[in-house]
C-alpha positions in Angstrom: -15.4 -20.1 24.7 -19.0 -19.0 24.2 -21.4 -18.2 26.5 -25.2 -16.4 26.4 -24.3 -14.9 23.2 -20.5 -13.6 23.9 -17.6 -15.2 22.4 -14.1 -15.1 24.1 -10.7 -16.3 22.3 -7.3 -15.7 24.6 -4.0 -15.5 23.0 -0.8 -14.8 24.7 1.7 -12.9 22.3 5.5 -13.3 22.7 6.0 -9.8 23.8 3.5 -10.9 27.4 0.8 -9.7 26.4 -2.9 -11.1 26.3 -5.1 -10.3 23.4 -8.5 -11.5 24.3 -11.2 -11.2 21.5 -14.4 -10.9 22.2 -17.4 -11.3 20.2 -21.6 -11.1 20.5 -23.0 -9.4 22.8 -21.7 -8.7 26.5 -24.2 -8.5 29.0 -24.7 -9.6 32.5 -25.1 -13.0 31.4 -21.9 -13.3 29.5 -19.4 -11.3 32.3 -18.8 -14.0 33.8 -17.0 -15.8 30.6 -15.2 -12.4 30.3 -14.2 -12.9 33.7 -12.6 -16.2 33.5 -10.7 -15.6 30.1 -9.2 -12.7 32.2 -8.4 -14.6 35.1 -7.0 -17.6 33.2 -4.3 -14.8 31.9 -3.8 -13.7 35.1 -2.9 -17.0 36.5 -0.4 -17.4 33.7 1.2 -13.8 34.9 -0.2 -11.9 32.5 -1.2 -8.7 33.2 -1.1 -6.3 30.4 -4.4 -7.1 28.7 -5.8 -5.6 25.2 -9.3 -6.3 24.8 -10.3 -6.2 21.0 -13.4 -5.4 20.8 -14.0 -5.9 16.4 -16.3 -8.6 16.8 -18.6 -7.6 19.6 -22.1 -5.9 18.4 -23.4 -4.9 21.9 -21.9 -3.7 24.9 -24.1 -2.9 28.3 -23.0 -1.5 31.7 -21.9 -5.6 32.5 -19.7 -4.9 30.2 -18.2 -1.4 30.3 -18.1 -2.3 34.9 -16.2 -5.5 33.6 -13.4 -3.9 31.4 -13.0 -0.8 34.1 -12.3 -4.1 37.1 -9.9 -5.9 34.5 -7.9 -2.3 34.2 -7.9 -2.3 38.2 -6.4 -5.2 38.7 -3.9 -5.1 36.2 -3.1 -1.8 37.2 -2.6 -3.5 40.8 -0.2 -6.0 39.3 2.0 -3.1 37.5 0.2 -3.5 34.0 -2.2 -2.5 31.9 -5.8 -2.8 29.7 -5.8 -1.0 26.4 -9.2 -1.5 24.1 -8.6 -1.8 20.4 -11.3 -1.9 17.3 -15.1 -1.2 18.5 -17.8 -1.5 16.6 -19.9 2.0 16.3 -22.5 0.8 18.2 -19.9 -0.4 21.0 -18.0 3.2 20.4 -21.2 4.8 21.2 -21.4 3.1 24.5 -17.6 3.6 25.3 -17.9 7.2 24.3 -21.4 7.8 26.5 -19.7 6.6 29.4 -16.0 8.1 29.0 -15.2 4.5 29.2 -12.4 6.1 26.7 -10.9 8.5 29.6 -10.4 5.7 32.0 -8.9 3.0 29.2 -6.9 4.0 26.5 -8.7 3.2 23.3 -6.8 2.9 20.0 -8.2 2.1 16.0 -6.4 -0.9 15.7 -4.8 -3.6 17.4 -1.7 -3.6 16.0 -1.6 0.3 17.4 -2.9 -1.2 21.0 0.1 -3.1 20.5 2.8 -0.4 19.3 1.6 1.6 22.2 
């Protein structure tokens, strides 16, 4: 899926959990594709989420308030969001914020995973 310069791809590993990939540029325009990978997951009964974040180049507040409303309702459905592989220039933002402190954050994904 791509919309206003954001990319999404959802996967659903065997172990239940969804890997959604995203990739561009996540602004306000492009939340709303965020929104709807999220919620197709959801309405599959996923709810442990790992966002990997290796192919997105810019991150705004749309983006960090979309990532911290994923983690509270998957928190509300007993699981989980876990962020895996920024870019630097997404880091930055993730680290200005403390986005970190709220959403575990991990190198890889295959650590998001192990976790």
């Amino acid at each position: 899926m791509e919309r206003s310069g954001v990319r999404v791809r959802v996967e659903v590993r065997p172990v239940g959990v969804g890997v959604v990939t995203i990739g561009g540029e996540l602004d306000y325009d492009g939340v709303a594709l965020l929104e709807k990978a999220i919620g197709s997951l959801r309405d599959q009964g996923v709810h442990c989420l790992l966002l990997d974040l290796s192919g997105l180049t810019f991150m705004d507040s749309s983006g960090v308030n979309a990532f911290l409303l994923a983690q509270r309702a998957s928190r509300a459905q007993g699981g989980w969001v876990r962020l895996a592989n920024p870019q630097q220039s997404v880091l930055r933002v993730i680290e200005l914020v403390g986005l970190g402190e709220a959403i575990p954050l991990y190198a890889t994904v295959g650590e998001a995973l192990a976790a």
